[in-house]
C-alpha positions as semicolon CSV with decimal commas, in nm:
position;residue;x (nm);y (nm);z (nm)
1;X;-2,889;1,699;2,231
2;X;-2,949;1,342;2,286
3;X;-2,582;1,227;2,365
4;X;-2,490;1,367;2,723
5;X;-2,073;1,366;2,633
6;X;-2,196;1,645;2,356
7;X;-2,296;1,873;2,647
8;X;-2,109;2,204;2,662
9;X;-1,813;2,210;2,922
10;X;-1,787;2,503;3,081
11;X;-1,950;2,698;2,767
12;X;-1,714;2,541;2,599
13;X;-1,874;2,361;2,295
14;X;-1,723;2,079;2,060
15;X;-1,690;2,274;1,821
16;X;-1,544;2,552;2,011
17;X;-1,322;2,276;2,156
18;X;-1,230;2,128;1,820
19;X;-1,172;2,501;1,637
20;X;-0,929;2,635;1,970
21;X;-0,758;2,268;1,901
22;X;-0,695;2,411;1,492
23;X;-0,641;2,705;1,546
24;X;-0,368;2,609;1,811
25;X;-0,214;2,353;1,543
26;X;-0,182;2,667;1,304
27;X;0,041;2,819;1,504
28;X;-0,229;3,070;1,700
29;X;-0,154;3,142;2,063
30;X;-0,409;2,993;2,285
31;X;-0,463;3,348;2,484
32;X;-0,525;3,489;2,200
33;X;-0,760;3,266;2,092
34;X;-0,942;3,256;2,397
35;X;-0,990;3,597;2,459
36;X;-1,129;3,617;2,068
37;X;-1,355;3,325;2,213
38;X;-1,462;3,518;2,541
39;X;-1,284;3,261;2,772
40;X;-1,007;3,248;3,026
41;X;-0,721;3,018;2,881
42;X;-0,736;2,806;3,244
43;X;-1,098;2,754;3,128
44;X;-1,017;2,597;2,784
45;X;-0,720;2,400;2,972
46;X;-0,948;2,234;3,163
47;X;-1,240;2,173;2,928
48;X;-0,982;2,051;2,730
49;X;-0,851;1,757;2,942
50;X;-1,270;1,676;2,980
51;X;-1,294;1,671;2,602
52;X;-0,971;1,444;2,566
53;X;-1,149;1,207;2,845
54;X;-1,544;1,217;2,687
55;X;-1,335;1,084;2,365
56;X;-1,208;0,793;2,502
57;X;-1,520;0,755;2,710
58;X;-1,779;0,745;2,369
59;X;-1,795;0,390;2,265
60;X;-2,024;0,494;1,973
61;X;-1,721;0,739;1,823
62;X;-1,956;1,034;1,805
63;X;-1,772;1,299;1,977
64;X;-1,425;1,198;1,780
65;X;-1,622;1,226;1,482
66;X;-1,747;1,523;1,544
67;X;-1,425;1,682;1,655
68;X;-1,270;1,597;1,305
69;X;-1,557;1,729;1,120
70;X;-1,560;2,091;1,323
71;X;-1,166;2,116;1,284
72;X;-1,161;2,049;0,926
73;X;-1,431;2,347;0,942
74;X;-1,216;2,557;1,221
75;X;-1,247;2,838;0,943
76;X;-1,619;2,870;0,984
77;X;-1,636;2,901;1,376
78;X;-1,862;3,223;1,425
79;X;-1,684;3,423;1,690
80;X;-1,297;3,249;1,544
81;X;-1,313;3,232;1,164
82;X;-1,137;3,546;1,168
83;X;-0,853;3,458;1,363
84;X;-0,587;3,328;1,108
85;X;-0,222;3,238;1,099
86;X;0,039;3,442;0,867
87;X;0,087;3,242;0,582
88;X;0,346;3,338;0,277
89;X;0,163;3,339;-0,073
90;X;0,390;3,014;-0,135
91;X;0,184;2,819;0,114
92;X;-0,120;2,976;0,044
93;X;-0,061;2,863;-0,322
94;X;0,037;2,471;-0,192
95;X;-0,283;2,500;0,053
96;X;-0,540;2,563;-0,258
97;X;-0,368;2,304;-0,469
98;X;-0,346;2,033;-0,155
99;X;-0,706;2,118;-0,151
100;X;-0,755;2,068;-0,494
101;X;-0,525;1,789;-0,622
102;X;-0,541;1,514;-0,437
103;X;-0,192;1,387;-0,585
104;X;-0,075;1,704;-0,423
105;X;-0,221;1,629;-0,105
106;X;-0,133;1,242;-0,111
107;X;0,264;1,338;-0,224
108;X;0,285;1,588;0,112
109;X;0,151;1,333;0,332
110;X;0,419;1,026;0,166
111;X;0,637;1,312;0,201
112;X;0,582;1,384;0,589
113;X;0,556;1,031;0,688
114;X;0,888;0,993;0,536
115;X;1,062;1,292;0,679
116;X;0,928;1,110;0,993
117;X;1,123;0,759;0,928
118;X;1,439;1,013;0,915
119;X;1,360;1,147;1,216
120;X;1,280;1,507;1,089
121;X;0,973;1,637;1,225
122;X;0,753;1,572;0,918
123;X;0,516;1,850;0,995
124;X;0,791;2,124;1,040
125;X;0,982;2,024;0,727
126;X;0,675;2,051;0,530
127;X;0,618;2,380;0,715
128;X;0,958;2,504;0,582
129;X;0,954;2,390;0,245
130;X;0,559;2,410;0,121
131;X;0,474;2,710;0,363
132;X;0,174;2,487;0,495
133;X;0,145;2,469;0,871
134;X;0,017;2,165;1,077
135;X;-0,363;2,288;1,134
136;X;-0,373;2,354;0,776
137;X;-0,230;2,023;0,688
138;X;-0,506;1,836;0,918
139;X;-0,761;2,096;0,815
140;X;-0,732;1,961;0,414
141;X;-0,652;1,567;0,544
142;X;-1,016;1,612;0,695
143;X;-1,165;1,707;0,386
144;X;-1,018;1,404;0,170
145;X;-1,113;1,183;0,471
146;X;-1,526;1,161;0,350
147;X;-1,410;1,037;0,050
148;X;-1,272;0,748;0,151
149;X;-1,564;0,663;0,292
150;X;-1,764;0,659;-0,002
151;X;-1,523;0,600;-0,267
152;X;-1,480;0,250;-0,406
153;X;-1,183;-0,002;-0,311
154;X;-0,947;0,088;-0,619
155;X;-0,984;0,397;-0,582
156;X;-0,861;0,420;-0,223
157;X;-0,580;0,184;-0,344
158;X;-0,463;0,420;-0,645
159;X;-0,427;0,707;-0,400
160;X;-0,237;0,524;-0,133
161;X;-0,033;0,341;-0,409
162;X;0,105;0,678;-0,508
163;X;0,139;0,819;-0,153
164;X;0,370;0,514;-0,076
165;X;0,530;0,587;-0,474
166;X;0,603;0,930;-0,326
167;X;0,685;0,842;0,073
168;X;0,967;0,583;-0,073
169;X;1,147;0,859;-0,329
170;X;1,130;1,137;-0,063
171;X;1,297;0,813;0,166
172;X;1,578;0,815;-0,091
173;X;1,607;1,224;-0,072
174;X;1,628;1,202;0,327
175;X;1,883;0,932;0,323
176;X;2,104;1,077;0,069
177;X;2,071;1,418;0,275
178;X;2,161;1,263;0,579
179;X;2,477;1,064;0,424
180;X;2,310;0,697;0,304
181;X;2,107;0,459;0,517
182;X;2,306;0,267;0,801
183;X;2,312;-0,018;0,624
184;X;2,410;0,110;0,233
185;X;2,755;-0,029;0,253
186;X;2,692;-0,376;0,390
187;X;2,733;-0,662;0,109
188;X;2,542;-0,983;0,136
């Protein structure tokens, strides 16, 4: 390895790091990850924190970048692939299609960012009503994140054009669940 900040901590790889982090997300409890992984959970605590510091430390965004490539790939971790959370054939079924359509994927993220604006936690409401849990959710917004990359301008554009389409009419479902906007009855 030619960048020092890619060094194990405490046996504790990247990807190890960035897998325990999904896995966590998904609703896993850390112990029993750990012990899956061979590791004390005070050992992945404190890797941890060094992981969260060699982050902010790498000017050249290598380590982040790495960490969102091995979580998005939390499901091929050799000694944690295994290790899954319960999910109801509902979410199952929304997981494959927000892995397959990205108008499914871009409506659940308008959708969460919304629920946010209304203060509803955005990840647990799609949690309740699509059966798809946080680490999943980052898991698929990981694999539609290369594509930006390397897709052209307008096509970017279309895709966030229709997650904003989507974030603004699940807007107008929050506000009319919660009773209107503050300002709905105020006449100019």
């Amino acid at each position: 390895m030619s960048n020092p900040l890619l060094e194990p901590i405490h046996g504790v790889s990247l990807q190890d790091y960035s897998t325990i982090t999904a896995k966590i997300a998904s609703g896993l409890d850390v112990k029993e990850i750990c012990k899956a992984l061979g590791i004390e959970p005070a050992i992945f605590e404190e890797a941890s924190a060094i992981w969260v510091t060699r982050m902010q430390e790498d000017s050249t965004w290598e380590v982040t970048t790495l960490f969102g490539k091995y979580f998005g790939e939390a499901d091929q971790h050799p000694k944690l692939s295994g290790l899954q959370a319960e999910v109801s054939e509902e979410g199952k079924a929304n997981l494959e299609n927000m892995r397959t359509d990205r108008y499914f994927y871009e409506e659940l993220n308008g959708a969460r960012q919304s629920a946010y604006e209304y203060g509803i936690d955005g990840a647990q409401w799609i949690q309740d009503n699509f059966g798809i849990n946080l680490g999943d959710f980052q898991s698929v917004a990981m694999q539609w994140m290369p594509s930006e990359s390397v897709d052209d301008y307008e096509t970017i554009k279309h895709y966030l054009d229709y997650r904003e389409q989507k974030q603004k009419e699940y807007a107008v479902k929050f506000a009319e669940e919660q009773g209107g906007n503050v300002a709905d009855d105020v006449e100019f």
